[in-house]
N, C-alpha and C positions, 0 to 999 in steps of 0.2 A: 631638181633633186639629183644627188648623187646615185639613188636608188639604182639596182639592179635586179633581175633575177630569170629563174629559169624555172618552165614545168616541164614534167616529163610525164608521157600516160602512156601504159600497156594497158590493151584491152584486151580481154581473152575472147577464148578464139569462140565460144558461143556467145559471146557479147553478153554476158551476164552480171560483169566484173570491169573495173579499171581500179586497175594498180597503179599508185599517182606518188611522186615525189614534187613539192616544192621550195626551190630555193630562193633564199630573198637575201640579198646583203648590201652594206654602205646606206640601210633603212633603220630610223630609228618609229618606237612607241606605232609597232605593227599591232591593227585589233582585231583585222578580219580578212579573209580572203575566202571570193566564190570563182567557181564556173558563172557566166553572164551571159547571158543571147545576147548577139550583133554584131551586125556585119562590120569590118573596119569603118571606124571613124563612128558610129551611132551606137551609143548605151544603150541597154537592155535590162532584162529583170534578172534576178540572182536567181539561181537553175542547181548548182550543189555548190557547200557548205566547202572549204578544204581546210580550213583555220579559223578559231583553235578546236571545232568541231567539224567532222565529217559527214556529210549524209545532205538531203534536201533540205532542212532545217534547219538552223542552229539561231546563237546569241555570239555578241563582238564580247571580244578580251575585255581586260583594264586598259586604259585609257594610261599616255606615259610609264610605257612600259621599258621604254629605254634604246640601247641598240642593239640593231641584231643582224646577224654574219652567219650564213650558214642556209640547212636545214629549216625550212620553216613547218614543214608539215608533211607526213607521208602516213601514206596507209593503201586502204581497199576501197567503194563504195560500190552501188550498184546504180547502175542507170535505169532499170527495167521501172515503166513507169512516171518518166520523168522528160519532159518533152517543153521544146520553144514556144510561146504563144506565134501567133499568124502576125506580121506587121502589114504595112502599107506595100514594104518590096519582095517580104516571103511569107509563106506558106508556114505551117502552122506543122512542128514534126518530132519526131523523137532528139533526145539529148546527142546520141551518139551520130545521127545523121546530120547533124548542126556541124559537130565538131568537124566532121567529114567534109561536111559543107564550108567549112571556114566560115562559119557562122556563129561562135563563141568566141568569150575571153576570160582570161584569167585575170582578174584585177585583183591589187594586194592596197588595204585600206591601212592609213593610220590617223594615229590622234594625241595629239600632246596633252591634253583636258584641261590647256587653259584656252579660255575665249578671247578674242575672236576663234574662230577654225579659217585654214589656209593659209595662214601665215608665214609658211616654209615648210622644208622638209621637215620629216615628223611628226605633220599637222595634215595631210589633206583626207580629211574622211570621206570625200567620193571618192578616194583611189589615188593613190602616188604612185605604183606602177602598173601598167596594161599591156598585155599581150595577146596579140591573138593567134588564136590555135590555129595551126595551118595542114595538121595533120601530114608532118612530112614534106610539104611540098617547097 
């Protein structure tokens, strides 16, 4: 995949809040994109929503949605209450200690909605692009 992008999080300073920009471009028929537990290189479970809905919850876009350059998603969410399960190598912990941790990622899903899925870019719905949060480092 030609795929690219960039997230960007301020957390405020009582940790109540993360103010989040994401970018996604050179990505065609984007459905979804979360926060994920896991350390590089191992998948984890979706932990908050950033696209096309915000918060711990949500549902994926349409399906061939076409391309997209740019701006994918920005807003506010709250972490308080939102935490990693335990795996086999960590410890079981809040969302923002994760990130801290370098123990999240940002993955951006798409989907062309004809069958098979994975076919190419535009198509991989476990995630066409993955980043992990490194908090600065």
């Amino acid at each position: 995949s030609r795929g690219q992008g960039q997230a960007i999080f301020r957390v405020s300073d009582d940790g109540s809040s993360v103010d989040f920009r994401l970018i996604a471009s050179n990505i065609d028929n984007v459905i979804m994109s979360h926060i994920h537990c896991g350390p590089p290189g191992a998948n984890g479970p979706i932990r908050m929503w950033l696209y096309p809905v915000i918060g711990p919850t949500g549902a994926q876009g349409p399906n061939g949605s076409g391309p997209h350059n740019g701006v994918l998603a920005s807003g506010t969410f709250s972490p308080t209450g939102v935490a990693c399960p335990a795996t086999a190598t960590t410890p079981a912990m809040p969302l923002l200690d994760a990130i801290r941790a370098g123990l999240t990622y940002v993955n951006v899903h798409t989907n062309d909605g004809v069958a098979p899925a994975n076919t190419g870019p535009g198509d991989f719905p476990g995630g066409e692009i993955r980043g992990q949060l490194d908090h600065g480092r």
